[in-house]
C-alpha positions in Angstrom: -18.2 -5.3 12.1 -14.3 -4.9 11.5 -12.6 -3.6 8.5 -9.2 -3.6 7.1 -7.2 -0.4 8.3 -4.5 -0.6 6.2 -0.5 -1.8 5.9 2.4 -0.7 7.3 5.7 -1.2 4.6 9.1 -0.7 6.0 10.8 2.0 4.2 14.5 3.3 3.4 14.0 6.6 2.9 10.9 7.9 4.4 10.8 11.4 2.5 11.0 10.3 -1.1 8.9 7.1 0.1 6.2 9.9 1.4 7.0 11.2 -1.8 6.1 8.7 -3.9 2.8 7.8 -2.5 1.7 11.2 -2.9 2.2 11.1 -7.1 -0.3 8.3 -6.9 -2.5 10.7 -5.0 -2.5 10.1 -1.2 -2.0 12.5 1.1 -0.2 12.4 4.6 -2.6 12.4 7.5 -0.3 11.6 10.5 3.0 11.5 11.5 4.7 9.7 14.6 7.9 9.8 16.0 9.6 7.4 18.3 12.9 6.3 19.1 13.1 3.3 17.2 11.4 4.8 14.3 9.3 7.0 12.4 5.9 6.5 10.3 3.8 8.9 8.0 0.4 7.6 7.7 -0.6 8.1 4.1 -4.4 7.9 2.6 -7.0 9.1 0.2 -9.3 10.9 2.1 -8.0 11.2 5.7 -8.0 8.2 7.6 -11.3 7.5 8.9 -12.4 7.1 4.9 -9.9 4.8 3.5 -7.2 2.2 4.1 -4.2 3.6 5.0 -0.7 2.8 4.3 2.0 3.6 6.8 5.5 4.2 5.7 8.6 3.3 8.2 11.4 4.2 8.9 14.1 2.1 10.6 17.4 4.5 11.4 18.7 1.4 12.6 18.1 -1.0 9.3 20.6 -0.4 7.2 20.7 -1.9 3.5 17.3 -2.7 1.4 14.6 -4.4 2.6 13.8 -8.2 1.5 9.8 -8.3 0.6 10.0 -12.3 1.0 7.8 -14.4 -1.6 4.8 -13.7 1.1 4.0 -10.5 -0.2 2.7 -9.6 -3.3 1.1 -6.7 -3.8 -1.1 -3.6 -2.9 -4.1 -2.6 -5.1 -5.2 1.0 -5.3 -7.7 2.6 -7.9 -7.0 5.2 -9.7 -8.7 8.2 -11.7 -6.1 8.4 -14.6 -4.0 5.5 -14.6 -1.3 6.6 -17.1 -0.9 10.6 -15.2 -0.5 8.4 -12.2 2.1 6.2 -14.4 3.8 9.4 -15.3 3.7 10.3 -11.4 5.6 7.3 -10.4 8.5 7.2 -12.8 9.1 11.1 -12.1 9.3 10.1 -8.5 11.7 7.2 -9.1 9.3 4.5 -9.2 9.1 1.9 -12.1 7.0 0.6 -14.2 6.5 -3.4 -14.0 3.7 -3.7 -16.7 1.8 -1.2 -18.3 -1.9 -0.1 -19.1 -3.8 -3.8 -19.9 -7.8 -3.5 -20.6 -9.6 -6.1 -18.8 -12.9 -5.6 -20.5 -14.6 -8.5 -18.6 -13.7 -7.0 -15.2 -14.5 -3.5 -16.1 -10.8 -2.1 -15.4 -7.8 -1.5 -16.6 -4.6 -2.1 -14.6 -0.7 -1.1 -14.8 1.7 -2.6 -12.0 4.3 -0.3 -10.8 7.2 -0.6 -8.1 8.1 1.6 -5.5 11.1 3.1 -4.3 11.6 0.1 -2.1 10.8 -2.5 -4.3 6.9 -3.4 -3.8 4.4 -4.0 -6.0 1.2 -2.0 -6.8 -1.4 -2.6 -8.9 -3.0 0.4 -10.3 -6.3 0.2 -11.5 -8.7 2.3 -13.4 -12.7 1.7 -13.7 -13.3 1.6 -17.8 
């Protein structure tokens, strides 16, 4: 049976990126470095336990990156969804929309951005 391993999101700025995802509580499990670029694999409980997220860096991209109207977001569940809103605005992140109940599904969710512009959804079991 296969399973989803994760996502890899192109980057500007892989330190404050690797930054970032740590306030929402991941850790770094991995890093590789090539010649065209360089990737910290970030996840919850090392990488055989969750879905990972890699962050790359492109020395050779220069400007931001255009997410395209394919994308649209990447959902992660949290313990404390407003410390982890706190998190993300200290690290430069912003905050899209914040704390909703959603009684019926048993969450609530907050949608932040990242330093790089994509969308997470945040939520938090009720």
């Amino acid at each position: 049976m296969g399973r989803v391993l994760g996502a890899g999101l192109n980057v500007s700025n892989l330190e404050r990126s690797t930054e970032f995802y740590q306030a929402i509580g991941m850790s770094s499990v991995a890093r590789y470095e090539e010649d065209e670029f360089d990737e910290v694999m970030m996840a919850f409980d090392g990488p055989q336990s969750s879905a990972t997220i890699m962050l790359v860096e492109r020395p050779s991209h220069q400007g931001p990156y255009a997410i395209g109207d394919g994308f649209d977001r990447i959902l992660i569940m949290v313990d404390d969804i407003q410390d982890v809103l706190e998190s993300v605005v200290r690290c430069g992140g912003s905050v899209e929309r914040h704390p909703v109940g959603r009684p019926e599904h048993g969450v609530t969710i907050a949608i932040v951005r990242d330093l790089d512009g994509y969308r997470i959804e945040l939520l938090q079991q009720m």
